[in-house]
Phi, psi and omega in degrees: 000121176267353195135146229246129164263195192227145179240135193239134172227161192221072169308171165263000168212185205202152167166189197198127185181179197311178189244138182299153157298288160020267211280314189286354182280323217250356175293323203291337180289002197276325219282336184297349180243153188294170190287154186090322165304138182247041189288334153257019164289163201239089162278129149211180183207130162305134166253117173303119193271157153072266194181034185299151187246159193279004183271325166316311174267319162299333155309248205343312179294308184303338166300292187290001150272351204254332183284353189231120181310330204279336186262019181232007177233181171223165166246118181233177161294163197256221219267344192258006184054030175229037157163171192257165183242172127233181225208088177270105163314117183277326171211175216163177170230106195242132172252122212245117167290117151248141171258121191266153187274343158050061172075001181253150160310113194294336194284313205289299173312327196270319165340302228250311199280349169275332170307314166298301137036277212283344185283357186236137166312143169270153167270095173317312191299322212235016164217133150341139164268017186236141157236145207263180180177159197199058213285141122296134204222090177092047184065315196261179164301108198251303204215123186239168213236113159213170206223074183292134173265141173316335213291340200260320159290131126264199170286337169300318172318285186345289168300328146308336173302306213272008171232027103317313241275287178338311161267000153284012193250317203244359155081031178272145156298134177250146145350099178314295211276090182253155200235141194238221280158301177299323181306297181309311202308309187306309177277307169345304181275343113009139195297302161326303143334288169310314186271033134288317213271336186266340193264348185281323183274320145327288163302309154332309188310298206294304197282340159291350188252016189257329187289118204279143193208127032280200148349264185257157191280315154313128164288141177307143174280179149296152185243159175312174139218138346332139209273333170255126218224129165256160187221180174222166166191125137245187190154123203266310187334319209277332254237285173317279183311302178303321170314328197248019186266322199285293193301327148342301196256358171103350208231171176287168192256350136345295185273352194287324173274341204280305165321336170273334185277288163316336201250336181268008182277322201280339178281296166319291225272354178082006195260176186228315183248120192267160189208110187246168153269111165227161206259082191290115193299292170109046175226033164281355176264113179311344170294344197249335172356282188270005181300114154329102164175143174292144150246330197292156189217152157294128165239149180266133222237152163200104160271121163279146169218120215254113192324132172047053171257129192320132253269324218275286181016278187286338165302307204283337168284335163270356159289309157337283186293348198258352171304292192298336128343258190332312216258002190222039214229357199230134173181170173274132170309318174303335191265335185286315175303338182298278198317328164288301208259021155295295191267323219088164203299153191299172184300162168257347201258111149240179168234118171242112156270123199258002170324135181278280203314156169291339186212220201228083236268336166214052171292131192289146188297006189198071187283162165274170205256042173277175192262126187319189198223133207234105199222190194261173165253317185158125191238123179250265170211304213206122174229116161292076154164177215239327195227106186226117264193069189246106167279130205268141197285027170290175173241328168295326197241126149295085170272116151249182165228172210193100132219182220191135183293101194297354176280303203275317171228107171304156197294327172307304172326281182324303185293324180310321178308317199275320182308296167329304207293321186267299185328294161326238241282332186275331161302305133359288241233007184248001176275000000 
């Protein structure tokens, strides 16, 4: 660190008021963790393109604090302690670390210093939920490092942050009518509002009582230890094969996996009917797009699937449902929870896909058809889930992840599965 400069903002308001569904999905997993833990920070980092000077980019940084609200508040209790608000700060300070790259690569470097960024819990109440970095190379600015709390970020914010980033840079005008966290909080609550969240619940309602449980149909084993264990894979081949699958069948190369991913969950699990959670950006309504702020909520997906019905079948029933997903994903949380301890608990088994791009945007036009490459990822004590699915943001590649509670699926298990998905489909797709 060579020295701290300083970002001085100015909003255009300043308030207070209830907390988003959002923002309140992601207080309550903040409360399960001891204080300080920063198991929900976000590091991510920029690079300064062309020949921006460092009063430039910090100006760029006082813009992004001043158009997006959600990086200017905090969350306390409110005045009666019987729930939290948040707090929008009307002007403020953010203290920005520069740094020389002292021979390292700046984007690599801005990489390594939002990870440090990101290793210590935020005060939610009395600090900015965003910290700053600023590397330098040659005197100027190259690359900046910042470190974002889930409660104020998703992953989607990100990506909005970062195709902003370029004209917060060079200081072109953006779009005024940005949508904020009070605003969403405000229309949340609203008679309009409520019968979304009621019609959100409704459905829920339908698909818990649809869904079979437990999980697996088999009883559990012993399990590793560590008892959960993810494994990855890549593999341009599968990458390749869902692309051309998706366009085949007409559907996103999303349902091209999730269909695949249902019809070997429904094999494991002994089950006929598969029942998943998936993790909903909640930015399919074009009003929420470009908003700085968490939206994601879980949403609930359930598909029958009948031992040898064809593959392109259960992909267009599953693009069906995950619409119909997609369309039932955003209610209060508190009501949602009523209703799990009504009917009983939501699936264990989840799918996310975290891709920005619809595909794999630089996947080589004629990858080879060897078999992907398959390695471990990370093994934990304790996971709130039994199954976890994850497709991964490369762009060159098909990265998924695959973990799982090993008394239910062995560690053997997990890879022959990830191994099932690009076979099924690259078999598919070669049909």
């Amino acid at each position: 660190m060579t020295g701290p400069a300083t970002v001085e903002f100015t909003g255009a308001r300043s308030g207070e008021g209830p907390l988003t569904w959002g923002q309140r999905a992601i207080w309550r997993l903040t409360e399960w963790l001891p204080p300080g833990d920063p198991y929900f920070n976000m590091p991510w980092a920029l690079p300064v393109h062309g020949k921006p000077d460092l009063p430039a980019v910090l100006a760029a940084l006082a813009r992004l604090l001043e158009r997006h609200e959600s990086l200017r508040t905090n969350w306390l209790p409110d005045s009666e302690q019987t729930g939290m608000v948040q707090r929008v700060a009307g002007d403020g300070r953010l203290t920005v670390e520069l740094v020389d790259a002292a021979g390292s690569r700046p984007r690599v470097l801005a990489g390594e210093i939002a990870a440090e960024l990101a290793a210590k819990g935020f005060d939610y109440a009395g600090e900015l939920p965003v910290r700053c970095a600023v590397v330098m190379d040659g005197g100027r600015p190259r690359a900046v490092a910042f470190a974002f709390t889930h409660m104020a970020v998703d992953g989607r914010a990100l990506d909005v942050i970062a195709g902003e980033w370029p004209r917060l840079l060079s200081g072109e005008p953006l779009p005024r009518d940005v949508p904020q966290p009070l605003d969403l909080a405000a229309e949340e609550r609203s008679p309009e509002g409520a019968a979304r969240g009621e019609r959100a619940l409704r459905y829920w309602r339908a698909a818990l009582e649809r869904m079979p449980r437990p999980l697996f149909a088999a009883p559990p084993g012993p399990p590793e230890e560590p008892r959960f264990v993810k494994l990855g894979m890549e593999s341009a081949a599968l990458g390749a094969a869902a692309t051309g699958l998706a366009a085949r069948w007409g559907v996103s190369t999303s349902s091209v996996l999730l269909g695949a991913y249902a019809v070997l969950l429904s094999r494991l699990t002994g089950r006929g009917t598969v029942a998943l959670q998936l993790i909903v950006g909640n930015r399919h309504d074009p009003r929420l797009a470009p908003m700085v702020a968490t939206l994601v909520q879980d949403g609930i997906f359930v598909l029958d699937v009948v031992p040898g019905q064809p593959l392109a079948e259960v992909v267009r029933a599953a693009h069906r449902g995950v619409l119909a997903t997609y369309r039932h994903a955003r209610y209060d949380p508190a009501a949602q929870r009523a209703l799990i301890g009504e009917i009983g608990p939501p699936p264990t088994a989840y799918f996310n896909d975290v891709r920005v791009a619809a595909g794999w945007p630089n996947l080589p036009a004629n990858p080879p058809a060897t078999p992907g490459r398959i390695f471990p990822v990370g093994a934990w004590p304790e996971v709130d889930a039994e199954v976890f699915f994850t497709a991964g943001p490369a762009t060159h590649t098909c990265r998924l992840d695959l973990l799982a509670d090993t008394s239910l699926l062995p560690r053997e298990a997990i890879e022959a599965t990830l191994r099932e998905v690009e076979t099924l489909l690259v078999s598919e797709e070669n049909t």
